[in-house]
N, CA, C and O atoms as a GROMACS GRO file, in nm:
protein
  332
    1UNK      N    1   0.084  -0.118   0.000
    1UNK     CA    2   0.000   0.000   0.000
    1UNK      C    3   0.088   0.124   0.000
    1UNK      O    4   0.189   0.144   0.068
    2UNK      N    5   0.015   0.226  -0.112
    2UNK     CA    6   0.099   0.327  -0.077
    2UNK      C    7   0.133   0.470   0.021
    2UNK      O    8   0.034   0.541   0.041
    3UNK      N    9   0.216   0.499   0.062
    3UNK     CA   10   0.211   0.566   0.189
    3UNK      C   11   0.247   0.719   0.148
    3UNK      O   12   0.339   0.740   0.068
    4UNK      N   13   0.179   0.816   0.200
    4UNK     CA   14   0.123   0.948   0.199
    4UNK      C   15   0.251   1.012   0.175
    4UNK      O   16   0.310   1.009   0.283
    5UNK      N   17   0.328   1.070   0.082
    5UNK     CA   18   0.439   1.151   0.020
    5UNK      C   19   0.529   1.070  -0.044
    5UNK      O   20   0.632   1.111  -0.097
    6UNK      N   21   0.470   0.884  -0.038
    6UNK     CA   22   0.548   0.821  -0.145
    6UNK      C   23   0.560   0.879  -0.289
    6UNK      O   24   0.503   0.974  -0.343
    7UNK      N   25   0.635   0.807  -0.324
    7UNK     CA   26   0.674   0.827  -0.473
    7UNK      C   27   0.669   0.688  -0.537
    7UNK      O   28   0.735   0.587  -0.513
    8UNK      N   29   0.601   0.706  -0.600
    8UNK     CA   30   0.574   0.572  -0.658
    8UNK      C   31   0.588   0.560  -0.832
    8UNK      O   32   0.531   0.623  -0.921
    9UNK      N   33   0.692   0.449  -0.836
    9UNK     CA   34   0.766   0.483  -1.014
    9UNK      C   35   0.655   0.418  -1.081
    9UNK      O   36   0.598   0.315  -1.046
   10UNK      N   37   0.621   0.518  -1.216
   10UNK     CA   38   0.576   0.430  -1.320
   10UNK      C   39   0.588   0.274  -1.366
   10UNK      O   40   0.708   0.252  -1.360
   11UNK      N   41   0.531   0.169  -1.403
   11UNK     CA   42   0.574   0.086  -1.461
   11UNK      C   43   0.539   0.042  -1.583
   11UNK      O   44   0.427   0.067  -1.627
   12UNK      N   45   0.660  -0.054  -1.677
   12UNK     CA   46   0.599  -0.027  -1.811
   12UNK      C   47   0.567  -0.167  -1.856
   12UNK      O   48   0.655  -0.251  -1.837
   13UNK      N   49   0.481  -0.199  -1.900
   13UNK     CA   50   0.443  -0.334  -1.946
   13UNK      C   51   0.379  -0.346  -2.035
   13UNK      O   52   0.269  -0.296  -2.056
   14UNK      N   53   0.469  -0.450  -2.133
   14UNK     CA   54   0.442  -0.544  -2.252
   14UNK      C   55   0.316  -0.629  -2.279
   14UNK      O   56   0.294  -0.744  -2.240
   15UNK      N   57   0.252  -0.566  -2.340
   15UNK     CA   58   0.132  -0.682  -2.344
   15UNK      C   59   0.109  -0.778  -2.501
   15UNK      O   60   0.109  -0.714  -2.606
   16UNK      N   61   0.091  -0.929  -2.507
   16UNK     CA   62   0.117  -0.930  -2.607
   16UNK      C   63  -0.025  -1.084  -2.632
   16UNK      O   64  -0.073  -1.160  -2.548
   17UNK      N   65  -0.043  -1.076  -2.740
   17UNK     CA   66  -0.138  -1.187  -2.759
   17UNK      C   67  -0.098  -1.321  -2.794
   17UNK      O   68  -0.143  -1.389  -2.886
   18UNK      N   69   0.005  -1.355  -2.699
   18UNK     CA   70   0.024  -1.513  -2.752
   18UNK      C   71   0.003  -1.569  -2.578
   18UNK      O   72   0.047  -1.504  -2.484
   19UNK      N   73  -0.056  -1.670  -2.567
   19UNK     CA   74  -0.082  -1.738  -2.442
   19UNK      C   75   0.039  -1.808  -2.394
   19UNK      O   76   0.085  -1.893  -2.470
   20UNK      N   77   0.115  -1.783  -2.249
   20UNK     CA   78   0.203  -1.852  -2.250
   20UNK      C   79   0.241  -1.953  -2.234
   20UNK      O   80   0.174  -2.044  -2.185
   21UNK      N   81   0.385  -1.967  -2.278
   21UNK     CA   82   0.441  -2.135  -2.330
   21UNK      C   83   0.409  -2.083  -2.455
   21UNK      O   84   0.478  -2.156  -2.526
   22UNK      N   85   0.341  -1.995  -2.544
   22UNK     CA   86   0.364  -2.038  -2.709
   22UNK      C   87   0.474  -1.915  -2.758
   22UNK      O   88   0.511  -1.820  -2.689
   23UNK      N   89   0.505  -1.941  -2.865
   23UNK     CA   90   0.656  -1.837  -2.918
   23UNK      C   91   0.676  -1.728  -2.928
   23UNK      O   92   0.792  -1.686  -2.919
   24UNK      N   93   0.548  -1.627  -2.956
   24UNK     CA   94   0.577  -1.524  -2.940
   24UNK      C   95   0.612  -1.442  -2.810
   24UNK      O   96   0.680  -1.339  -2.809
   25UNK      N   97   0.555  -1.505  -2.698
   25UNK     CA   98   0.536  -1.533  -2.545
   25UNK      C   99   0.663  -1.553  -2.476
   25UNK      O  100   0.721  -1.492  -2.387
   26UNK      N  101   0.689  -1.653  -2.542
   26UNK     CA  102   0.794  -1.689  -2.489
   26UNK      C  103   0.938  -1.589  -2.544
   26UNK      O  104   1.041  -1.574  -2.478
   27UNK      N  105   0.912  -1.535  -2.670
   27UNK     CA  106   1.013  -1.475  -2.735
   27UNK      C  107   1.038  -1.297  -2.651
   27UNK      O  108   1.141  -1.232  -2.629
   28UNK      N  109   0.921  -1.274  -2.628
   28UNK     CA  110   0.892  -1.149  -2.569
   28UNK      C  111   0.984  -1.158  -2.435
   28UNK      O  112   1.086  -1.091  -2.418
   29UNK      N  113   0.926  -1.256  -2.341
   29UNK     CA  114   1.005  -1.278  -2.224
   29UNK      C  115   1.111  -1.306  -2.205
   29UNK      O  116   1.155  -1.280  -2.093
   30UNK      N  117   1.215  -1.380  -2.318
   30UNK     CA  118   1.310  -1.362  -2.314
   30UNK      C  119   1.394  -1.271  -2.368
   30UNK      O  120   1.510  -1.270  -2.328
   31UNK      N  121   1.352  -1.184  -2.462
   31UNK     CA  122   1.424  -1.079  -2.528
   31UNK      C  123   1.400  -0.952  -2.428
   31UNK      O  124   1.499  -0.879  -2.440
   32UNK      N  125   1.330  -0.912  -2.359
   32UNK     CA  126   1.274  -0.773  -2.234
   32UNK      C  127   1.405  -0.833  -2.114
   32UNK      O  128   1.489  -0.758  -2.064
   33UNK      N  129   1.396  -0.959  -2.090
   33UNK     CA  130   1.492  -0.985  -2.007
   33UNK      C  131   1.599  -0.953  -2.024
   33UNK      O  132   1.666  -0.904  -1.933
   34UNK      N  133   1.651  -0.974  -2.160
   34UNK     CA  134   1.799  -0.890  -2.181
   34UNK      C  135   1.793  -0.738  -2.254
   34UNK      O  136   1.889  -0.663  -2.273
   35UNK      N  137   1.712  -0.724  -2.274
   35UNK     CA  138   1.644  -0.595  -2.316
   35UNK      C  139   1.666  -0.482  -2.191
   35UNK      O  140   1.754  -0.411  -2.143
   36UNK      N  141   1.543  -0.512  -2.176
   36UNK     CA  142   1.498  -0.442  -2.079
   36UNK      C  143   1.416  -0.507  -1.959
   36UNK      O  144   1.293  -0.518  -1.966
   37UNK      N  145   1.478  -0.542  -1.866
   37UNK     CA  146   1.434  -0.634  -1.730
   37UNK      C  147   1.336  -0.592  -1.642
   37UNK      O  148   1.273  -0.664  -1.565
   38UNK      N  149   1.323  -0.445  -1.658
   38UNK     CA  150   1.205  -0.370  -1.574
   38UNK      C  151   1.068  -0.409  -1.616
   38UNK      O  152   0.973  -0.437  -1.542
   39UNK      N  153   1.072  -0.406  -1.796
   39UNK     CA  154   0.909  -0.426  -1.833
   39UNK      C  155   0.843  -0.544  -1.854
   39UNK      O  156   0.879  -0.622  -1.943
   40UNK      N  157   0.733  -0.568  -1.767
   40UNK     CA  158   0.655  -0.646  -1.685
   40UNK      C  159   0.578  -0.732  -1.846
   40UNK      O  160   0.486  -0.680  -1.908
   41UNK      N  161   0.634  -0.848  -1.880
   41UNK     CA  162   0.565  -0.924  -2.003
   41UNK      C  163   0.468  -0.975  -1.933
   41UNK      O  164   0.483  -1.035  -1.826
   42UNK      N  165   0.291  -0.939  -2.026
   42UNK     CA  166   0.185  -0.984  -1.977
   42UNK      C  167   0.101  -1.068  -2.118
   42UNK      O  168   0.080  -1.035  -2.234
   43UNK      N  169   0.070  -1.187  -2.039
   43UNK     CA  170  -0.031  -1.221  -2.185
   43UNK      C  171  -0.146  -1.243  -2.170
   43UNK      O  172  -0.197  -1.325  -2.095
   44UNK      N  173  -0.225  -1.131  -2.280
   44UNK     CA  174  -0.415  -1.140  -2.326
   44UNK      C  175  -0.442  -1.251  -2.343
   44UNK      O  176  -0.561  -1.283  -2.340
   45UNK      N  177  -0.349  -1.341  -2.366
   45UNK     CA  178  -0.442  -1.504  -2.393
   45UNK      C  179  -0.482  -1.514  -2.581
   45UNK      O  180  -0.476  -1.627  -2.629
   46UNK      N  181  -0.512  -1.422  -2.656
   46UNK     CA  182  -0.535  -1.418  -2.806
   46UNK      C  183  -0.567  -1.278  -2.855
   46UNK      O  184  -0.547  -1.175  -2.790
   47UNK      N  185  -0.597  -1.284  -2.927
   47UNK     CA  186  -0.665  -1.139  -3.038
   47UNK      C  187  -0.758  -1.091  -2.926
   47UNK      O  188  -0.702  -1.009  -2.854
   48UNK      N  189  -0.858  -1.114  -2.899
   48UNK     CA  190  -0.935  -1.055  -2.902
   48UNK      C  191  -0.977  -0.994  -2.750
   48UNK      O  192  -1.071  -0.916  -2.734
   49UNK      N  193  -0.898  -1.038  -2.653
   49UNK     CA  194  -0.885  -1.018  -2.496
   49UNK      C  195  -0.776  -0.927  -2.506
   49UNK      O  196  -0.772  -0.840  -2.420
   50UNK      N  197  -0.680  -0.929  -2.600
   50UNK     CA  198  -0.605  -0.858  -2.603
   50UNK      C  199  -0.656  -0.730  -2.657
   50UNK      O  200  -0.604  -0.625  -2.621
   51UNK      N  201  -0.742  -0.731  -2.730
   51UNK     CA  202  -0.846  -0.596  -2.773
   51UNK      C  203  -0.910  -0.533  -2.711
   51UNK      O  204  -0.935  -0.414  -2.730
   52UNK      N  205  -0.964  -0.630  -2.590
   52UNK     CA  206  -1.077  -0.558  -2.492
   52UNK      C  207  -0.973  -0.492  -2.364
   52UNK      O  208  -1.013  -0.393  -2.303
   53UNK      N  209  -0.871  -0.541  -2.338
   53UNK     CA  210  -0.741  -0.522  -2.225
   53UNK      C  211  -0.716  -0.355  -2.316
   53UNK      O  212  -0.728  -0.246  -2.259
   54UNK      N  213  -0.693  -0.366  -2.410
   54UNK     CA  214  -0.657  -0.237  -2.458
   54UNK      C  215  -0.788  -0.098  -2.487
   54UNK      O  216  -0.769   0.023  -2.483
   55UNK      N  217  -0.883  -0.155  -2.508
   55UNK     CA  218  -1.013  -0.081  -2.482
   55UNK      C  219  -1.027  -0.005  -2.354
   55UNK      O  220  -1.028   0.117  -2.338
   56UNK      N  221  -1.040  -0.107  -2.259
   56UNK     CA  222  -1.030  -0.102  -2.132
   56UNK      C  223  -0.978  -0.001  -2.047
   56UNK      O  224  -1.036   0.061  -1.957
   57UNK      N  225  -0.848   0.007  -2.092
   57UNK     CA  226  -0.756   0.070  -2.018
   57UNK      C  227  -0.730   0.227  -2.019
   57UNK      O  228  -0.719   0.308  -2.111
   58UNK      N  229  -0.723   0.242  -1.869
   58UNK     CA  230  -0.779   0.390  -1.830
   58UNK      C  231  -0.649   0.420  -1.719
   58UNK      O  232  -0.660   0.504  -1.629
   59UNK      N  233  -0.554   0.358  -1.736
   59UNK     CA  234  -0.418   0.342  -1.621
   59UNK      C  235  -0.342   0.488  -1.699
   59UNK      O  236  -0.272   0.468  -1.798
   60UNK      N  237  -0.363   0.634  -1.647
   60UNK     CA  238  -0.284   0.726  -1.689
   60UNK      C  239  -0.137   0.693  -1.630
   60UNK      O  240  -0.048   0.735  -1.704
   61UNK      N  241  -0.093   0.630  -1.520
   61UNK     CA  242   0.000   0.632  -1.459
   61UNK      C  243   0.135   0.551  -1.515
   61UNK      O  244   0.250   0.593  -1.513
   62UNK      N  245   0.075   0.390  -1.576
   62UNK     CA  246   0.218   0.352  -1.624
   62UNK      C  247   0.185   0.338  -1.748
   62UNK      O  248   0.078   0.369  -1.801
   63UNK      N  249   0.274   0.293  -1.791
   63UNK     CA  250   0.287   0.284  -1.972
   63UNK      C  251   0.300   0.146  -2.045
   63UNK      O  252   0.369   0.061  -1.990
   64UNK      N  253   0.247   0.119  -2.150
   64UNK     CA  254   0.201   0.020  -2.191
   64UNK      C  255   0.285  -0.039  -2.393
   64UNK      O  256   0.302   0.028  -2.495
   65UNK      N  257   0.306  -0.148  -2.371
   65UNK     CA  258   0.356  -0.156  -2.554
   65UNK      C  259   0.269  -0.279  -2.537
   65UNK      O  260   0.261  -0.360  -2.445
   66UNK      N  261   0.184  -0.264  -2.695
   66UNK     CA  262   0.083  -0.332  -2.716
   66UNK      C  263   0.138  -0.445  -2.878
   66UNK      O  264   0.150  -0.419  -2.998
   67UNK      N  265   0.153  -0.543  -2.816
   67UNK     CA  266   0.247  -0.596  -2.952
   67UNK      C  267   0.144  -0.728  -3.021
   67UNK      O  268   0.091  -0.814  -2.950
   68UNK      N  269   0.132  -0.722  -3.142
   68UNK     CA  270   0.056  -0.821  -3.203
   68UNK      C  271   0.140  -0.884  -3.325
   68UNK      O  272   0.204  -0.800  -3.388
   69UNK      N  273   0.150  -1.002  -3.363
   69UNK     CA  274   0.216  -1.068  -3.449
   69UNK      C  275   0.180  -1.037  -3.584
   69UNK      O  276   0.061  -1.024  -3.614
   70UNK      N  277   0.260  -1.025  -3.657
   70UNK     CA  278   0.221  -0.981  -3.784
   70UNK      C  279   0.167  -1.152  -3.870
   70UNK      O  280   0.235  -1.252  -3.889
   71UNK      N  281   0.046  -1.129  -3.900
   71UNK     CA  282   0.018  -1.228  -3.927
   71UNK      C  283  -0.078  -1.272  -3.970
   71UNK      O  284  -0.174  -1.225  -3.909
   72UNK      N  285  -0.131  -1.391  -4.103
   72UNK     CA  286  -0.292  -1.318  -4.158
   72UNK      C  287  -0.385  -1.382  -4.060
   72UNK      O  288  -0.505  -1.356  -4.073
   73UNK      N  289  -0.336  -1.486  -3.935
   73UNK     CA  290  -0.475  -1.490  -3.809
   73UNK      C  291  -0.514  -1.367  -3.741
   73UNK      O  292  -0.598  -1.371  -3.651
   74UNK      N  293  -0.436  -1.211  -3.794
   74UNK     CA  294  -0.505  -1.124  -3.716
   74UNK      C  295  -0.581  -1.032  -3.796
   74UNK      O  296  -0.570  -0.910  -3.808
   75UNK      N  297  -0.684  -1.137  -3.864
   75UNK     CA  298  -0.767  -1.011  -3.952
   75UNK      C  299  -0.832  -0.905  -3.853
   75UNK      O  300  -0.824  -0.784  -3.873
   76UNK      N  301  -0.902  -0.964  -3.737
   76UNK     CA  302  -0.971  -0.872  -3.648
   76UNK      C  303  -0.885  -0.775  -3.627
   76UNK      O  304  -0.924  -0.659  -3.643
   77UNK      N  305  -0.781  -0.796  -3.595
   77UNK     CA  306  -0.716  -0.688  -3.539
   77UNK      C  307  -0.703  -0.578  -3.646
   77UNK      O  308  -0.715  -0.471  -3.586
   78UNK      N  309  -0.684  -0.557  -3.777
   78UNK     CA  310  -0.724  -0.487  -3.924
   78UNK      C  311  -0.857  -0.440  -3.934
   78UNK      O  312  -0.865  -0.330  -3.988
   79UNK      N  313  -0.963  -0.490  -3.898
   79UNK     CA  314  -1.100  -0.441  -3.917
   79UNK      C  315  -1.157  -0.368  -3.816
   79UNK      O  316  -1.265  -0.310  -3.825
   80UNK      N  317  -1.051  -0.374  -3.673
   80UNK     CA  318  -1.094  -0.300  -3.559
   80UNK      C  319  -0.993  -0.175  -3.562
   80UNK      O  320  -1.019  -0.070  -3.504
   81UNK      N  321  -0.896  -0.193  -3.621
   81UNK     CA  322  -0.807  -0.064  -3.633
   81UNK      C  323  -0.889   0.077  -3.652
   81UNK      O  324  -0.994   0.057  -3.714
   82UNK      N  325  -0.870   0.207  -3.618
   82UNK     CA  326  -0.928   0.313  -3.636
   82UNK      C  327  -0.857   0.402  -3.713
   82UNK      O  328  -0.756   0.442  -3.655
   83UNK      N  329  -0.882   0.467  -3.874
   83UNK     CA  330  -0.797   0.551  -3.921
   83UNK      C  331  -0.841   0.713  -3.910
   83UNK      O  332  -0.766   0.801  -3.952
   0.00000   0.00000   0.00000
């Protein structure tokens, strides 16, 4: 809990749509590790949790990289895009 004149650091976390144990998942977590060890790899589980996680989100405080595989299983992710 945080205590009254703390300071409390941003944190930055990876969010990515592969469920883990599968490769992109796994590729993420190991490349941030030698990367960058601070940012927190999280997984949506697929497309489309990973859509609503990003809808969702109203966290002004830390910061977020939203990574999706380039790939033609992500048509949704193309038809939900906003130009």
């Amino acid at each position: 809990m945080q205590k009254a004149g703390e300071l409390v650091m941003a944190k930055t976390y990876l969010w990515i749509e592969d469920r883990k144990g599968k490769a992109s998942y796994t590729f993420g977590i190991s490349f941030m590790e030698q990367l960058c060890p601070d940012v927190i790899v999280e997984s949506k589980k697929n497309n489309s949790e990973l859509v609503k996680a990003v809808k969702a989100l109203q966290d002004a405080e830390n910061k977020y990289i939203i990574v999706f595989d380039n790939s033609f299983d992500n048509l949704q992710i193309v038809m939900e895009q906003k130009y």
